[in-house]
N, C-alpha and C positions, 0 to 999 in steps of 0.2 A: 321289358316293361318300360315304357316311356315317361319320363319323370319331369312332373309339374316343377313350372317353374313360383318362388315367391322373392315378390318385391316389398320394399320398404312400403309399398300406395296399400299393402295386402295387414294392415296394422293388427287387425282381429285376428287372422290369420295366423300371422307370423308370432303374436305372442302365445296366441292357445298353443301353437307348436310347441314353442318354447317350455312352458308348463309340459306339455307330455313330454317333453324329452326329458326333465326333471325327472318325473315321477317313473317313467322306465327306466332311467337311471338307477334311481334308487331299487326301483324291484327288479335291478341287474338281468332287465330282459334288454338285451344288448340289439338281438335280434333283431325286436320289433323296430328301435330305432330308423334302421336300415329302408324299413318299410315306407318310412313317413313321406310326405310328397318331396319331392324335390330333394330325397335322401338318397345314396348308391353306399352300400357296405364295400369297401376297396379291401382289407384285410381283417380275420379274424383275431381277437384280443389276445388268444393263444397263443398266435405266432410270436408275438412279443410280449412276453411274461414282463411285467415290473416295469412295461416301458408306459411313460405320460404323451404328454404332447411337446415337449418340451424336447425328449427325446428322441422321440419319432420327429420333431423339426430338424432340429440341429443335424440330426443323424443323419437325417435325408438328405441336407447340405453340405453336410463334410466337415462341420467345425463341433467347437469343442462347447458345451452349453455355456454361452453368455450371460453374465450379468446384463439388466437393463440398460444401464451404461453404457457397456459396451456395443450393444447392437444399436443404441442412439449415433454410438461414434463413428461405427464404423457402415453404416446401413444409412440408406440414405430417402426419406420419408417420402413416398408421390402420393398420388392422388389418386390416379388411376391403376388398379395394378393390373399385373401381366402373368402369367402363368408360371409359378419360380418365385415369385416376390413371399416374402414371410409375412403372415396378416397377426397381429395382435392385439387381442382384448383386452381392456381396465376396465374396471369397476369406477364407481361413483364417484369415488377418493383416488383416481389416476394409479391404480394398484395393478399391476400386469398380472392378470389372469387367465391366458388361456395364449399359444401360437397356433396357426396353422400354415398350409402352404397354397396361396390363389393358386389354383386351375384353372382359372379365366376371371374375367371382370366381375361374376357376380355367384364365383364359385370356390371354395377352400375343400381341401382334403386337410384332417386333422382326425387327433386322437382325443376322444372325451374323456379322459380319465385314463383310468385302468382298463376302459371298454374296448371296443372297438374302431379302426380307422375306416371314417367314412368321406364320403366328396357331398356338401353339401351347399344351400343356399350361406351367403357370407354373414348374416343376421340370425342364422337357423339356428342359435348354441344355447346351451344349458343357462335359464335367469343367474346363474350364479356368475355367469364369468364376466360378465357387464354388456353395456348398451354403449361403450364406447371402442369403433373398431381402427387401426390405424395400419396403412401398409408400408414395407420399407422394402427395399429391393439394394442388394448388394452390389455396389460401385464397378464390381469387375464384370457382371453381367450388361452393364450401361445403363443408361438414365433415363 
């Protein structure tokens, strides 16, 4: 299946998405998520009983789950990311809500919750985890 791509220019778009990824959520049709344009289901939510996103980041990386703190100290902020780079969401109030991991410039694999791990657009996430996205990519990988 060849999957649409959506941009920031795709505003209407990108937020209706957002709303149904909401509301699938909630009616824990994990599934359908997978379906949405510019979505790929990478693992089912089974294989990883009790895991968030958090875990499924860090895990994927090799470290041990950071405080915010420590991933400001030790991760180093770009602009552009690169595939590997850990992408993080706040909220309104600069509140860290959501990791995942860039799979390219305009792409994250991440875990929505308790759901499922999908590769998605980097915008494409549940209204709850905020509209602010920042990337940091780890010092020993380079800069």
């Amino acid at each position: 299946m060849e999957r649409q791509a959506l941009h920031s220019s795709d505003q209407i778009t990108l937020t209706g998405i957002r709303f149904i990824i909401d509301g699938l959520l909630k009616a824990r049709r994990y599934d359908d998520i997978g379906q949405l344009p510019g979505f790929s289901l990478i693992d089912r939510a089974e294989n990883r009983p009790g895991a968030d996103c958090d875990v499924y980041v860090f895990g994927a990386v090799e470290l041990i789950r950071p405080g915010k703190e420590n991933v400001h100290a030790h991760y180093k902020q770009v602009d552009k990311p690169e595939a590997g780079d850990i992408v993080f969401y706040y909220d309104a109030d600069g509140n860290w809500q959501h990791t995942g991991l860039a799979s390219g410039p305009e792409t994250v694999v991440s875990k929505f919750g308790l759901a499922h791990v999908y590769e998605h657009p980097v915008n494409a996430v549940p209204t709850f985890y905020g509209n602010t996205v920042k990337f940091y990519r780890n010092p020993v990988r380079g800069t």
